[in-house]
N, CA, C and O of each residue as an XYZ file, in Angstrom:
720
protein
N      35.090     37.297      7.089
C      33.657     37.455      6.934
C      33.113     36.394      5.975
O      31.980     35.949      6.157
N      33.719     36.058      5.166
C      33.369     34.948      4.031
C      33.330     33.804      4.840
O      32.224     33.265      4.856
N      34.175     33.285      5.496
C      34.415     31.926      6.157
C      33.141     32.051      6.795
O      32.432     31.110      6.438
N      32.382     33.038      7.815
C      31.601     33.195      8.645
C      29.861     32.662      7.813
O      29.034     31.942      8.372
N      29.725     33.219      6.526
C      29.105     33.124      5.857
C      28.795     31.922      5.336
O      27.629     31.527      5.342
N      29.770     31.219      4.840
C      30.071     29.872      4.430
C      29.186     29.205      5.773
O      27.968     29.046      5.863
N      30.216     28.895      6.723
C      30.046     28.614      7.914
C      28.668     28.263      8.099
O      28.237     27.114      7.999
N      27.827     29.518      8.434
C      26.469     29.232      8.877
C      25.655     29.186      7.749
O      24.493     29.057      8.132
N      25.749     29.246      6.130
C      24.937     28.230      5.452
C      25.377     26.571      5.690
O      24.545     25.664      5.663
N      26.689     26.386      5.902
C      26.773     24.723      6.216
C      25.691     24.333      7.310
O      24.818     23.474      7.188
N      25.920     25.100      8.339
C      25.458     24.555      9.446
C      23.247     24.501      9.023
O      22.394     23.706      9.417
N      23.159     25.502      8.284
C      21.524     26.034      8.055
C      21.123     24.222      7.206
O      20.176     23.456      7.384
N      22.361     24.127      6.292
C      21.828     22.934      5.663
C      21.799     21.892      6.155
O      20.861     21.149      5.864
N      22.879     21.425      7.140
C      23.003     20.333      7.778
C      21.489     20.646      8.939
O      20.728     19.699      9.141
N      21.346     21.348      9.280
C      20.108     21.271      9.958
C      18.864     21.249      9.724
O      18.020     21.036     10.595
N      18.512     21.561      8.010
C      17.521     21.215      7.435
C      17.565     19.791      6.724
O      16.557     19.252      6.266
N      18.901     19.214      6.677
C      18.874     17.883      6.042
C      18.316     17.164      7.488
O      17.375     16.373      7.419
N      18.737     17.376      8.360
C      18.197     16.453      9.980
C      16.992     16.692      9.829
O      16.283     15.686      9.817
N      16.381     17.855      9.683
C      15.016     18.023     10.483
C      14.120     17.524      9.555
O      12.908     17.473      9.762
N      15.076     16.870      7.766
C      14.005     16.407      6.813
C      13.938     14.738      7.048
O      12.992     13.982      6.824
N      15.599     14.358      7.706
C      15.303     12.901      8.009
C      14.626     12.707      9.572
O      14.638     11.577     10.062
N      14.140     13.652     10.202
C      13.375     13.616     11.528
C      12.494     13.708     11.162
O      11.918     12.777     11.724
N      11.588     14.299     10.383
C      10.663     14.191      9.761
C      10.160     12.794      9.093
O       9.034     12.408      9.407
N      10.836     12.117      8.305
C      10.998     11.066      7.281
C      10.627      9.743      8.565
O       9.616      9.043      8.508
N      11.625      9.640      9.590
C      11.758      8.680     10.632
C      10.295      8.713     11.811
O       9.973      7.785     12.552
N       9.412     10.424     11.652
C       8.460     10.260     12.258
C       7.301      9.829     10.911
O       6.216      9.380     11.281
N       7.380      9.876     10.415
C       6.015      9.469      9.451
C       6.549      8.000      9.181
O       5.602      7.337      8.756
N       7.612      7.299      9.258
C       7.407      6.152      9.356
C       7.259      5.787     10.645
O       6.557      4.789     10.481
N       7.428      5.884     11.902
C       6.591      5.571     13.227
C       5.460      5.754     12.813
O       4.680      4.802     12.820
N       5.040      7.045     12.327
C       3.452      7.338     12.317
C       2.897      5.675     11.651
O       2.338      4.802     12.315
N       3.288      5.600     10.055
C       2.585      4.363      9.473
C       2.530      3.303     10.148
O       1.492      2.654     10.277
N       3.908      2.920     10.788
C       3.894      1.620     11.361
C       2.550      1.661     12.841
O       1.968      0.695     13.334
N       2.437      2.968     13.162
C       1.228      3.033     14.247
C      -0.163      2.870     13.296
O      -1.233      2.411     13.695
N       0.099      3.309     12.088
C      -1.042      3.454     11.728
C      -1.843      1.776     11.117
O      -3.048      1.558     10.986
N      -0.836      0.945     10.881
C      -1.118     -0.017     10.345
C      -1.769     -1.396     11.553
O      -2.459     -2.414     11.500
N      -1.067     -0.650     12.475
C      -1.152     -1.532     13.532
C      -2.534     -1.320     14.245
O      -3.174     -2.292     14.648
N      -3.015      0.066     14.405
C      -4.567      0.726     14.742
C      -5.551     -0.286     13.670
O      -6.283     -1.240     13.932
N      -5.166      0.471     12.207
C      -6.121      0.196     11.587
C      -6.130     -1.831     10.983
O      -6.938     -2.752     11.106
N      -5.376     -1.746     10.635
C      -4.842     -3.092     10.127
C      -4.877     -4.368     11.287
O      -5.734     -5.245     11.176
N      -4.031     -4.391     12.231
C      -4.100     -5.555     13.553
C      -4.811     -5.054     14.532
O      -4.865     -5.669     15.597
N      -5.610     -3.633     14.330
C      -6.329     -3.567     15.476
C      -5.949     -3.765     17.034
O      -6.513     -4.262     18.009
N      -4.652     -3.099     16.776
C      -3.786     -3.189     18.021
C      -3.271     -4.338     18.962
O      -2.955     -4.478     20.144
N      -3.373     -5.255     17.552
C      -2.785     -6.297     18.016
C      -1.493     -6.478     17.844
O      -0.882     -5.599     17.236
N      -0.834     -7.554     18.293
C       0.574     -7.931     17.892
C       1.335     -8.629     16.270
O       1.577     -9.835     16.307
N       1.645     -7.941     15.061
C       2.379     -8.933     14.380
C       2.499     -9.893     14.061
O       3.665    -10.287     14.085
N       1.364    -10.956     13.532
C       1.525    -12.358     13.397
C       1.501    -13.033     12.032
O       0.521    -13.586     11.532
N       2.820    -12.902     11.452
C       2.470    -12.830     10.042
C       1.934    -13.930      9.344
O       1.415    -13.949      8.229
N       2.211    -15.233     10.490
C       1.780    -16.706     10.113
C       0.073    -16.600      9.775
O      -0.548    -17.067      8.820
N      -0.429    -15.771     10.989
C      -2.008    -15.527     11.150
C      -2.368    -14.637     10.049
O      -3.373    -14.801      9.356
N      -1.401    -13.551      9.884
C      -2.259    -12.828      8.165
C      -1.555    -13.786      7.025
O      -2.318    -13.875      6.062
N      -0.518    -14.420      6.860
C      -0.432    -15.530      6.141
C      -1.840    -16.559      5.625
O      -2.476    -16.762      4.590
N      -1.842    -16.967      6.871
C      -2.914    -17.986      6.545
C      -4.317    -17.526      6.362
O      -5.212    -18.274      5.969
N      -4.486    -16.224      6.669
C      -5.610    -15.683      6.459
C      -5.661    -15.190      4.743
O      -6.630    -15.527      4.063
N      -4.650    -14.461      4.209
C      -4.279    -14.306      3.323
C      -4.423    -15.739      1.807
O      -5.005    -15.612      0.730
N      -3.929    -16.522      2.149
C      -4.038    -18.067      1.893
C      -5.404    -18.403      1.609
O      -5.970    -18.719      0.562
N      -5.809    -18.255      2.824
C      -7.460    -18.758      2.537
C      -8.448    -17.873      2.075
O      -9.662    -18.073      2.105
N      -7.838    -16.841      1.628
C      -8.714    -16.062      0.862
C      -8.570    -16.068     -0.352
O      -9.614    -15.925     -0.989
N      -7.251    -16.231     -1.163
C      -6.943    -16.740     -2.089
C      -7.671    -18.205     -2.687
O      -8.305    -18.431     -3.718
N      -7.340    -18.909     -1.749
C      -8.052    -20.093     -2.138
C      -9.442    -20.424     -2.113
O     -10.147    -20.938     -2.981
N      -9.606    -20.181     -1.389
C     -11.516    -19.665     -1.629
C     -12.273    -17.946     -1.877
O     -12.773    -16.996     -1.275
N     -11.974    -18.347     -2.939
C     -12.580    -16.407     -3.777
C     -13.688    -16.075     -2.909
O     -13.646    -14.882     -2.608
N     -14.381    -16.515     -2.545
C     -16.301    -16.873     -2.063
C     -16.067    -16.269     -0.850
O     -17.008    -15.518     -0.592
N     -15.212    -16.267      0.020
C     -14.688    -16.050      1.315
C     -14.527    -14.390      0.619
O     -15.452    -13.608      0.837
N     -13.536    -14.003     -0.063
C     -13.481    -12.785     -0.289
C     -14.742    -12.038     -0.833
O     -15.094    -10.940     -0.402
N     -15.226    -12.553     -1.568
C     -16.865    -11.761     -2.167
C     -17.358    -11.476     -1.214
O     -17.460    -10.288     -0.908
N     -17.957    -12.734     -0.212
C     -18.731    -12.904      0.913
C     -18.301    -11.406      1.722
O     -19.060    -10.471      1.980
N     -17.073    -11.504      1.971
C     -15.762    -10.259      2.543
C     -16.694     -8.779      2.194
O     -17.626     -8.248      2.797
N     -16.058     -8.470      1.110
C     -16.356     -7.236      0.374
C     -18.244     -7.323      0.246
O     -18.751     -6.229      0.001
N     -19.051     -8.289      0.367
C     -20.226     -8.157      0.111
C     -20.908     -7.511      1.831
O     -21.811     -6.682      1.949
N     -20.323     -8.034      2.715
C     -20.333     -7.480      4.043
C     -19.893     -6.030      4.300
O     -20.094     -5.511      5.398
N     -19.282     -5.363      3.275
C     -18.510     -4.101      3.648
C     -19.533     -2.939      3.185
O     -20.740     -3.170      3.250
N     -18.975     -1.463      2.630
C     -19.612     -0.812      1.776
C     -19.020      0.214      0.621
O     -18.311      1.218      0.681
N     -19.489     -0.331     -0.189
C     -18.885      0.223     -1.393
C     -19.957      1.415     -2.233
O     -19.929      1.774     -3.410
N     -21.018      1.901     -0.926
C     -21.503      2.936     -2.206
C     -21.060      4.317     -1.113
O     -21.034      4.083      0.095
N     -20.828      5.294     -1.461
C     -19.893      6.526     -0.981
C     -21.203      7.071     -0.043
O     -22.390      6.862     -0.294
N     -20.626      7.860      1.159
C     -21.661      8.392      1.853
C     -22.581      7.333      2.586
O     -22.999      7.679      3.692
N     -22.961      6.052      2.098
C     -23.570      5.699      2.884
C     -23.674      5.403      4.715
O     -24.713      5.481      5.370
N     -22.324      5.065      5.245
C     -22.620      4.398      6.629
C     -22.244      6.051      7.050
O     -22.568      6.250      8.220
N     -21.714      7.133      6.468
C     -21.666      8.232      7.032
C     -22.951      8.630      7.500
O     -23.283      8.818      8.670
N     -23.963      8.791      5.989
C     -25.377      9.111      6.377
C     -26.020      8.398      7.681
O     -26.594      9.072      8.536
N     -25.887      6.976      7.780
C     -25.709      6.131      8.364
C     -25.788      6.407      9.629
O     -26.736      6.321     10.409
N     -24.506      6.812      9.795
C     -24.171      6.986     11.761
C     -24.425      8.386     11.734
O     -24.224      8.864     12.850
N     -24.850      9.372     10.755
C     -25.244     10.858     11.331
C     -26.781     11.007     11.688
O     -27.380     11.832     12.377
N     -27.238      9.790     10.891
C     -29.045      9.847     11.648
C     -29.416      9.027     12.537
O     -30.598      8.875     12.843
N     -28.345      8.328     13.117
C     -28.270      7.604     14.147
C     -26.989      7.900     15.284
O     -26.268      6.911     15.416
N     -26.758      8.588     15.768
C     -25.963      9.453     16.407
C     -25.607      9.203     17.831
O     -26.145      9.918     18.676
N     -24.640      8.137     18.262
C     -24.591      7.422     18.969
C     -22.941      7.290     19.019
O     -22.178      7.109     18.070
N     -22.591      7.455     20.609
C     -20.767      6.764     20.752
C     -19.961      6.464     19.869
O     -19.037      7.058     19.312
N     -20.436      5.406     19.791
C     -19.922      4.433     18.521
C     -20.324      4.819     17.282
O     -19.956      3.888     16.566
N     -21.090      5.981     16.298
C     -20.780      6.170     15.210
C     -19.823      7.852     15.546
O     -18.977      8.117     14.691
N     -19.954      8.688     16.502
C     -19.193      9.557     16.714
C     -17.505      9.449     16.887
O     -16.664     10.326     16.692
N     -17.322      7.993     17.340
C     -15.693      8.061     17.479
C     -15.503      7.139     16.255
O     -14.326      6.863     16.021
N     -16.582      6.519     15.289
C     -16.113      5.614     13.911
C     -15.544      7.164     13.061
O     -14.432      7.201     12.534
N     -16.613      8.512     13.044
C     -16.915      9.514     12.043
C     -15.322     10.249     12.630
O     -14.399     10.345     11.821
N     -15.176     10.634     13.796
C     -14.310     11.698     13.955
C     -12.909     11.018     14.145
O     -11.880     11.683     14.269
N     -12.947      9.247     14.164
C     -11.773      8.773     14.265
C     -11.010      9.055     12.635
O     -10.051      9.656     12.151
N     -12.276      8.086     12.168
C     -11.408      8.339     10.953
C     -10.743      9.615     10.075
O      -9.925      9.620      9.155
N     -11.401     10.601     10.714
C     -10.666     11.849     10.403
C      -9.480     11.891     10.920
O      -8.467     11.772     10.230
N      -9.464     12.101     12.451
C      -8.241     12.578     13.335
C      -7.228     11.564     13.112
O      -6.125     12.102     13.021
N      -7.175     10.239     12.983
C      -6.229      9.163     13.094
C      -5.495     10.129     11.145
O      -4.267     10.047     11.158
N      -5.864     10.659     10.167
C      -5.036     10.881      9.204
C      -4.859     11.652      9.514
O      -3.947     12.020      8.774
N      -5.140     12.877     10.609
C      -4.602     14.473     10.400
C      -3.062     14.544     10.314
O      -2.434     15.116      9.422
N      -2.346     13.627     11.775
C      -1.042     13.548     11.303
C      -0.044     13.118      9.925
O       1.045     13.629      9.663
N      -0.623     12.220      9.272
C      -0.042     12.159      8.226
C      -0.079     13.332      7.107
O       0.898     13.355      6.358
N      -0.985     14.211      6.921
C      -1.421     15.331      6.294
C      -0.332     16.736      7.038
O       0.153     17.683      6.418
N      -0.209     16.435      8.485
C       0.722     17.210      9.318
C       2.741     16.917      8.525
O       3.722     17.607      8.246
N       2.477     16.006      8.507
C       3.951     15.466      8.652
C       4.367     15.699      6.863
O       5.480     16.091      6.513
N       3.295     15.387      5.929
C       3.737     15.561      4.561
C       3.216     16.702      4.206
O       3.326     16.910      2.997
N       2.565     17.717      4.943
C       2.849     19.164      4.500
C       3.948     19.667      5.049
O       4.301     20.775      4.646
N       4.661     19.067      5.971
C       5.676     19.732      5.998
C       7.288     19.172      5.499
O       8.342     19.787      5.659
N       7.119     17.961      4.922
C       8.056     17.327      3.695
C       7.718     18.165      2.514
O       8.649     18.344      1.729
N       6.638     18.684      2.244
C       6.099     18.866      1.180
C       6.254     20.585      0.897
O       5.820     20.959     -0.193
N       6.747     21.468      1.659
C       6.685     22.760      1.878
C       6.562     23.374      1.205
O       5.811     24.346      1.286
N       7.401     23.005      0.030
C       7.834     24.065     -0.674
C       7.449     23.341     -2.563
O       8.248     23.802     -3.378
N       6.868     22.802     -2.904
C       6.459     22.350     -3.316
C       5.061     22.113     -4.048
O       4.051     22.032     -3.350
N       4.952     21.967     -5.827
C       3.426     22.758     -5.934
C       2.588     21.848     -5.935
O       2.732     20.631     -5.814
N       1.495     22.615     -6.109
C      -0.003     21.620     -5.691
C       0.253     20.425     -3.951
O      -0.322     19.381     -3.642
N       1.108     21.056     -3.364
C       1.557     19.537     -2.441
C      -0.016     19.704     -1.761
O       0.206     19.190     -0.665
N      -1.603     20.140     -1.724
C      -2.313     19.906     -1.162
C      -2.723     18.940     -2.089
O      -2.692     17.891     -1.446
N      -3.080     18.694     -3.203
C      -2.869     17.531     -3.992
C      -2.215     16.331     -3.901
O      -2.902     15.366     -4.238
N      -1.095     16.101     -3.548
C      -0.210     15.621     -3.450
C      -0.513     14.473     -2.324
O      -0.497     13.242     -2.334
N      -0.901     15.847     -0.993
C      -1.550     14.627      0.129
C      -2.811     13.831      0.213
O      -3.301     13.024      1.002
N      -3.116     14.356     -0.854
C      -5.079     14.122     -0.562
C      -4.590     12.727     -1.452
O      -4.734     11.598     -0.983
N      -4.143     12.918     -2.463
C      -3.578     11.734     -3.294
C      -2.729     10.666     -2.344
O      -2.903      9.458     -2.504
N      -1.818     11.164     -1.365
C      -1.002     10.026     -0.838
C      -1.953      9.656      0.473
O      -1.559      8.759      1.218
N      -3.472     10.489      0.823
C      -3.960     10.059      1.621
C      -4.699      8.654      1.213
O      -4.743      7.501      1.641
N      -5.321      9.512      0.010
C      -6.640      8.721     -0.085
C      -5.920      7.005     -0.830
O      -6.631      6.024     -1.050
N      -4.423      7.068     -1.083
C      -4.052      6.110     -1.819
C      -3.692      4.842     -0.446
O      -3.742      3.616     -0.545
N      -3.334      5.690      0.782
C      -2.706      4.939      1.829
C      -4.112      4.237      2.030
O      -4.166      3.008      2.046
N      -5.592      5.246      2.232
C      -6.058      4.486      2.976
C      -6.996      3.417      1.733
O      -7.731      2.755      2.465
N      -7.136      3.201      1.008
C      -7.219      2.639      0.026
C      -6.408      1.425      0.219
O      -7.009      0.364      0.050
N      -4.931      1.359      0.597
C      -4.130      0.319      0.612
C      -4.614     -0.261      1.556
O      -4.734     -1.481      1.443
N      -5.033      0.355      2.734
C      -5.220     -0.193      3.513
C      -6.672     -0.899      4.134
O      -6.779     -1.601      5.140
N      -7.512     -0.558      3.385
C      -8.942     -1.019      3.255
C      -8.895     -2.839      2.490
O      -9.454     -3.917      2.688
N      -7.651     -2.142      1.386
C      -7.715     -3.402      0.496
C      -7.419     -4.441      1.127
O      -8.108     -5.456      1.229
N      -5.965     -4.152      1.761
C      -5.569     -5.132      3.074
C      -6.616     -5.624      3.990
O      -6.826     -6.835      4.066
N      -7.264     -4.805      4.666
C      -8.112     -5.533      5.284
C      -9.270     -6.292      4.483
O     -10.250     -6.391      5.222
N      -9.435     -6.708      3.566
C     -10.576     -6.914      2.506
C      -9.447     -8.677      2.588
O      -9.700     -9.784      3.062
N      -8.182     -8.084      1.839
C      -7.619     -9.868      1.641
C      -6.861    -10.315      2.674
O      -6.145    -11.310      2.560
N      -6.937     -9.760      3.544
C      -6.232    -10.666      4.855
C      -7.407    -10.627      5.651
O      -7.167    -10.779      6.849
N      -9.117    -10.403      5.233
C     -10.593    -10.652      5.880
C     -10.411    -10.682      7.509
O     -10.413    -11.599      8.330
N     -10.227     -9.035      7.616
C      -9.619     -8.174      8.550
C     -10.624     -7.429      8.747
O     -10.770     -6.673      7.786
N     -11.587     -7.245      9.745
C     -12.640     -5.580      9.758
C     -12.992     -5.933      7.935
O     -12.692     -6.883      7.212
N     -13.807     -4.568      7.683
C     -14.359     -4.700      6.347
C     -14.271     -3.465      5.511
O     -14.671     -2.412      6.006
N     -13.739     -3.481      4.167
C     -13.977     -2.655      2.810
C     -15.106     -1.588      3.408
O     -16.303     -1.857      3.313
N     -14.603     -0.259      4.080
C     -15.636      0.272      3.729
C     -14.925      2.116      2.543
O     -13.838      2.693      2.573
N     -15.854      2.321      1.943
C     -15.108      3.436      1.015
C     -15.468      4.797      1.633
O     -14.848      5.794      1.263
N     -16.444      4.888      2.559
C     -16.639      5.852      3.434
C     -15.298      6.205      4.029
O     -14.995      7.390      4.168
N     -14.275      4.989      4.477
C     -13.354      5.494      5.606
C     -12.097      6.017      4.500
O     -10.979      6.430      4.807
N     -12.591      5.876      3.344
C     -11.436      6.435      2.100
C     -11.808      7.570      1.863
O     -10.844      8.299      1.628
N     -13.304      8.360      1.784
C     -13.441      9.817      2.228
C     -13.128     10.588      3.693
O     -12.693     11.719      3.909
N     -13.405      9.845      4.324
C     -13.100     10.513      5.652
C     -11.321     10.380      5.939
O     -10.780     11.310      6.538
N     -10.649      9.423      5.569
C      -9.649      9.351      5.796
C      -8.774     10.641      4.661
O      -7.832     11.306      5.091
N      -9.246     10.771      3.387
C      -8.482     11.368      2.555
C      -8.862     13.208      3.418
O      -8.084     14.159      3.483
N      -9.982     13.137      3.828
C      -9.952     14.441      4.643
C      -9.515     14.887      6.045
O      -9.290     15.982      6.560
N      -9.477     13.392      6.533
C      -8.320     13.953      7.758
C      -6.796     14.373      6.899
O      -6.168     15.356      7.295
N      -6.308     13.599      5.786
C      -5.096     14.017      5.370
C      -4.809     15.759      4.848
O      -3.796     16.428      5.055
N      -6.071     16.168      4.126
C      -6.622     17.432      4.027
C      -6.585     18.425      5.334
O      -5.758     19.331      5.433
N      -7.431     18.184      6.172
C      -7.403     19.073      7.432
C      -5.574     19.016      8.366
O      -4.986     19.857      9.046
N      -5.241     17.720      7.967
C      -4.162     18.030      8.601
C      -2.901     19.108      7.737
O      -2.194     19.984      8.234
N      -2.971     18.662      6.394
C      -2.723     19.562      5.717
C      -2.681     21.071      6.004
O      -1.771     21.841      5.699
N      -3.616     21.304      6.527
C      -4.448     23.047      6.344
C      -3.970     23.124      7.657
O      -3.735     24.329      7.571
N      -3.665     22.882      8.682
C      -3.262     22.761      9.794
C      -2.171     22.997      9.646
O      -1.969     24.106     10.141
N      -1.010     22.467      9.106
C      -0.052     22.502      8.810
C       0.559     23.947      8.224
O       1.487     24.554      8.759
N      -0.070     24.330      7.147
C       0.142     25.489      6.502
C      -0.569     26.831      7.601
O       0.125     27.838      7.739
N      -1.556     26.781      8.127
C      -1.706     27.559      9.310
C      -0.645     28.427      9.693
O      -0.180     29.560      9.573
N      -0.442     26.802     10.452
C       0.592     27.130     11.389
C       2.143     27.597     10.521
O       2.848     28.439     11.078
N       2.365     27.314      9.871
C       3.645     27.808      9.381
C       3.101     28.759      8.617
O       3.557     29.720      9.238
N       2.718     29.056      8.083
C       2.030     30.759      7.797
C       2.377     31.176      8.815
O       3.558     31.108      9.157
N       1.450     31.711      9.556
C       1.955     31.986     11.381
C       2.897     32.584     11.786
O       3.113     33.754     12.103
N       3.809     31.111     11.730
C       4.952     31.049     11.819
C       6.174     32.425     10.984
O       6.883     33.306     11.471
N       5.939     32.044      9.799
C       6.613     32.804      9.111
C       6.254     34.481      9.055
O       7.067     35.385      8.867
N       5.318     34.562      9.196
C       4.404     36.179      9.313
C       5.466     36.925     10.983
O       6.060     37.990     11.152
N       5.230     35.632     11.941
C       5.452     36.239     13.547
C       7.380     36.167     12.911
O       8.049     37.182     13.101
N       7.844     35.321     12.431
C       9.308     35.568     12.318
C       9.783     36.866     11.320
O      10.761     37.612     11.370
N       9.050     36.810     10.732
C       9.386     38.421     10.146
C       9.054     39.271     10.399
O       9.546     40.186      9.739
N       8.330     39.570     11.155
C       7.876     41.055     12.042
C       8.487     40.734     13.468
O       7.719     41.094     14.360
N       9.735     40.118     13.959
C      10.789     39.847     14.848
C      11.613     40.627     13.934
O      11.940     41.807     14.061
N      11.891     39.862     13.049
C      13.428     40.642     11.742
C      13.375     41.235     11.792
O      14.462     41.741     12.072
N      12.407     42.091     11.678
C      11.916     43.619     11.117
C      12.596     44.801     12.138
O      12.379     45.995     11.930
């Protein structure tokens, strides 16, 4: 009976160590999709082309001001923006930038399970990703700095979050009234 015991905690752990590096291996697909959406705009990899773009932004500051002076840096604005003007194209800018983070908010609430404040945790690793990634597009003068898509993005990481816990709430409620 001991061996049996042993036994299937080995096996419980070895299957939560997989399902934490299956986890780990999908949120890096996720980024590398995500960089490629937001960042190359679904283009191909050309590091010579963000090189030299990179380069010449460096070397001419004026190019970058010019950059960031084209973007928007006061909060709420292009939201207000495209909600009183309500059109295709500000409906899939408003609800993209939500839905494109829900998965990441999905995938690190559930790295994050057990773990405190982890709704903190994501809103922080949201709003920091998309931050990185605004900046990027700012010095490789890529699309433009806007800080709107750093609220909307830190709340898709949020909703996916809450999504997450939902469902494994749920989850755990329907598996113990099975036990039972």
């Amino acid at each position: 009976m001991r061996y049996t015991r042993v036994n299937h905690k080995t096996k419980a752990r070895r299957r939560g160590r997989l399902s934490i590096l299956s986890l780990r291996i999908l949120l890096g697909l996720y980024l590398i999709m995500l960089v490629k959406i937001i960042l190359l705009k679904f283009h191909s990899l050309d590091l010579g082309f963000l090189w030299g773009r990179l380069l010449a932004g460096l070397q001419q500051p004026g190019l970058l001001s010019r950059q960031l002076d084209t973007g928007n840096i006061i909060p709420f604005r292009e939201i207000s923006r495209s909600l009183h003007s309500i059109n295709g194209h500000s409906i899939v800018n408003l609800l993209g930038n939500v839905v494109i983070f829900i998965p990441l908010g999905i995938l690190l609430g559930l790295l994050f399970d057990h773990e405190r404040m982890a709704g903190v945790r994501i809103w922080v690793c949201s709003l920091f990703l998309s931050l990185s990634l605004e900046i990027a597009q700012l010095l490789f003068m890529i699309g433009q700095f806007d800080v709107d898509d750093l609220l909307l993005n830190s709340l898709g990481g949020l909703l996916g979050y809450a999504i997450c816990r939902a469902v494994v709430i749920t989850f755990r409620c329907v598996s113990n009234e099975t036990n039972m």
